[in-house]
C-alpha positions as CSV (number, residue, x, y, z in Angstrom):
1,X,63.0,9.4,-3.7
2,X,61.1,5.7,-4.3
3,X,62.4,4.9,-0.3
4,X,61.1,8.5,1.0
5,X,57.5,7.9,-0.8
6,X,57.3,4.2,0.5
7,X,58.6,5.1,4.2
8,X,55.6,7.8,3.7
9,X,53.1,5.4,2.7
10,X,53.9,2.9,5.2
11,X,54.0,5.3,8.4
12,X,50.7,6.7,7.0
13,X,49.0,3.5,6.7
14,X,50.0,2.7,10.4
15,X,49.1,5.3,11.7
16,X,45.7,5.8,10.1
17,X,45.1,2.0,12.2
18,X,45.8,3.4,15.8
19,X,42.8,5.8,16.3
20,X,45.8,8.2,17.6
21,X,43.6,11.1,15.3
22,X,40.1,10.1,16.2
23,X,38.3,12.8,17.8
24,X,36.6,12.3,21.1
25,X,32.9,13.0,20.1
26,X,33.0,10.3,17.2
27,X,32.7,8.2,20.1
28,X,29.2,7.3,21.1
29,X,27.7,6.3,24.1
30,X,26.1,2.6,23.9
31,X,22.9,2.9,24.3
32,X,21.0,2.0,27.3
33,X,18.5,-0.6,27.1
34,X,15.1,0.2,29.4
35,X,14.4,-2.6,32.0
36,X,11.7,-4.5,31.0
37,X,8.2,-4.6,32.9
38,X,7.8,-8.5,33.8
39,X,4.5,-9.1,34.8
40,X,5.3,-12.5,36.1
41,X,8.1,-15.0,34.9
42,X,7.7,-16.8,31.6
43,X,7.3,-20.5,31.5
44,X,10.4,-22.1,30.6
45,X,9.5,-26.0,30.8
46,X,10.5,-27.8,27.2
47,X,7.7,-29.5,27.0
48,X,5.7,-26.4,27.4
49,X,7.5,-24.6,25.4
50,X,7.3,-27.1,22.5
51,X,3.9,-27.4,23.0
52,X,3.3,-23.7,22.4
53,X,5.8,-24.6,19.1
54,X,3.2,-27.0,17.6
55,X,0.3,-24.9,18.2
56,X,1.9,-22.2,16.5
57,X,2.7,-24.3,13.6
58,X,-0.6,-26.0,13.6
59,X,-2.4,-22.4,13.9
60,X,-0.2,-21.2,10.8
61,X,-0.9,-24.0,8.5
62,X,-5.1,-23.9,9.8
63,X,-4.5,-27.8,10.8
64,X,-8.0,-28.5,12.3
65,X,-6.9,-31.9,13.0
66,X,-3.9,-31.1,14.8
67,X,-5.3,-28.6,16.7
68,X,-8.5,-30.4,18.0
69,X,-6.2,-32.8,19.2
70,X,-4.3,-30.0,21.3
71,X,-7.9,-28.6,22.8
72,X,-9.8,-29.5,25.3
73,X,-13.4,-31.3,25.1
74,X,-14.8,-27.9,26.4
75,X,-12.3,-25.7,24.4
76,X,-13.7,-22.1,25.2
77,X,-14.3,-19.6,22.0
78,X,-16.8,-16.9,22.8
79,X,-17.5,-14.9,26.0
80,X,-20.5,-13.3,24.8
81,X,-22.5,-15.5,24.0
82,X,-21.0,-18.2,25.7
83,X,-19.6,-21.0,23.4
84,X,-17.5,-23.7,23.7
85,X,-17.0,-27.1,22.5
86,X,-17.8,-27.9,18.6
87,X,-17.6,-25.3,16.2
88,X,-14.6,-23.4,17.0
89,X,-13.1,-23.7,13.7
90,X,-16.1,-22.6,11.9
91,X,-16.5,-19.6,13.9
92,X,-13.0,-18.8,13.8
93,X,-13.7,-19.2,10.2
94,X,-16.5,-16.9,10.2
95,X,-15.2,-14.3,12.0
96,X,-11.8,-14.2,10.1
97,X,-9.8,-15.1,13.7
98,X,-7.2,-17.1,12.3
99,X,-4.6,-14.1,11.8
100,X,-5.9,-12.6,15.7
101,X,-4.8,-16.4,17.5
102,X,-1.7,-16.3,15.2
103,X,-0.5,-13.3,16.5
104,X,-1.7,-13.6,19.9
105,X,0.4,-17.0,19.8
106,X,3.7,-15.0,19.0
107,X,3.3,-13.1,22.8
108,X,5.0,-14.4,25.8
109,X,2.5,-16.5,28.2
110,X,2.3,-15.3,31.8
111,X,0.8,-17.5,35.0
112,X,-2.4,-16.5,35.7
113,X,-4.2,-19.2,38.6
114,X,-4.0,-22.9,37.1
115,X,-3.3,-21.4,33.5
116,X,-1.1,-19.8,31.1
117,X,-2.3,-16.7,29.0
118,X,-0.8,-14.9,26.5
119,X,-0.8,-11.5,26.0
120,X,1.2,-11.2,29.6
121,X,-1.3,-8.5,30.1
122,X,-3.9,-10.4,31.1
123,X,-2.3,-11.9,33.7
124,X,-2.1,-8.4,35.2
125,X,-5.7,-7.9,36.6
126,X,-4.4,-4.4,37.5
127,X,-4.4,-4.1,33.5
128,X,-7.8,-4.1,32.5
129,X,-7.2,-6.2,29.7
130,X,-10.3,-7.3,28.2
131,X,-8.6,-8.1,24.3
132,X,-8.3,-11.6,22.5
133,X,-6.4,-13.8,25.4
134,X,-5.0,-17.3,24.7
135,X,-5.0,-20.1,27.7
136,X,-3.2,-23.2,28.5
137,X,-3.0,-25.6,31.2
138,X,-1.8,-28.9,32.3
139,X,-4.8,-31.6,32.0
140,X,-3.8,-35.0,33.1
141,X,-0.1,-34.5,32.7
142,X,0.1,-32.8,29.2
143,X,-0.3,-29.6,27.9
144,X,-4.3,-28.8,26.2
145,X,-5.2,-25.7,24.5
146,X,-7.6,-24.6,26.3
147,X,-9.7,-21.1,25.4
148,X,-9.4,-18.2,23.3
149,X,-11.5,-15.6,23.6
150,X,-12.1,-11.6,23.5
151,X,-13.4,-9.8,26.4
């Protein structure tokens, strides 16, 4: 009676492994991922993309020091009224924009003429995108931060 019980066991144990019982609609369909809208192709370069790294990092931790040395002489921060130059941080202060540029940061940058923006939707004029945009260009062989602004 032990060997019948343990034969039992056994075959039930192997087959309960072979999926010889599973019913058909258990079975799900993977799902199907929607193509993605590229606007334009991102920019892959390392040192551009460790550039965009240390700005992050340096925008996280508020380094002023780190990040004026990323920017442009004429780093743009206001459309209306124009501004640019000295006094970014305090008016990024001032206007609580910290948290905005952070997240901007965390977008994919699209080519848009000599520069790279980020939100990718403002490198789509058909867009209409007039919200905080972030842009970068090569100056003299290296990477410079070069505007953010809203409008």
């Amino acid at each position: 009676m032990k060997k019948f019980v343990f034969l039992f066991l056994v075959a039930a144990l192997a087959l309960s492994g072979c999926g010889l019982f599973n019913s058909k609609k258990d079975k799900k369909e993977p799902v199907k991922k929607r193509a993605k809208a590229e606007l334009r192709e991102d920019n892959a370069d390392v040192d551009f993309q460790a550039f965009v790294g240390r700005l992050k990092k340096a925008v996280a931790a508020h380094d002023a020091t780190t990040l004026a040395s990323m920017m442009t002489e004429n780093f743009g921060y206001s459309l209306n009224p124009e501004k640019s130059g000295d006094g970014v941080f305090k008016y990024w202060d001032e206007n609580g924009l910290w948290t905005e540029l952070d997240a901007i940061l965390t977008e994919k940058f699209a080519k848009k003429d000599d520069f790279w923006v980020a939100p990718p939707q403002f490198a789509d004029d058909s867009l209409h995108y007039d919200g905080y945009r972030v842009g970068i260009r090569r100056v003299n062989g290296s990477w410079k931060f070069v505007y953010f602004v809203n409008g």
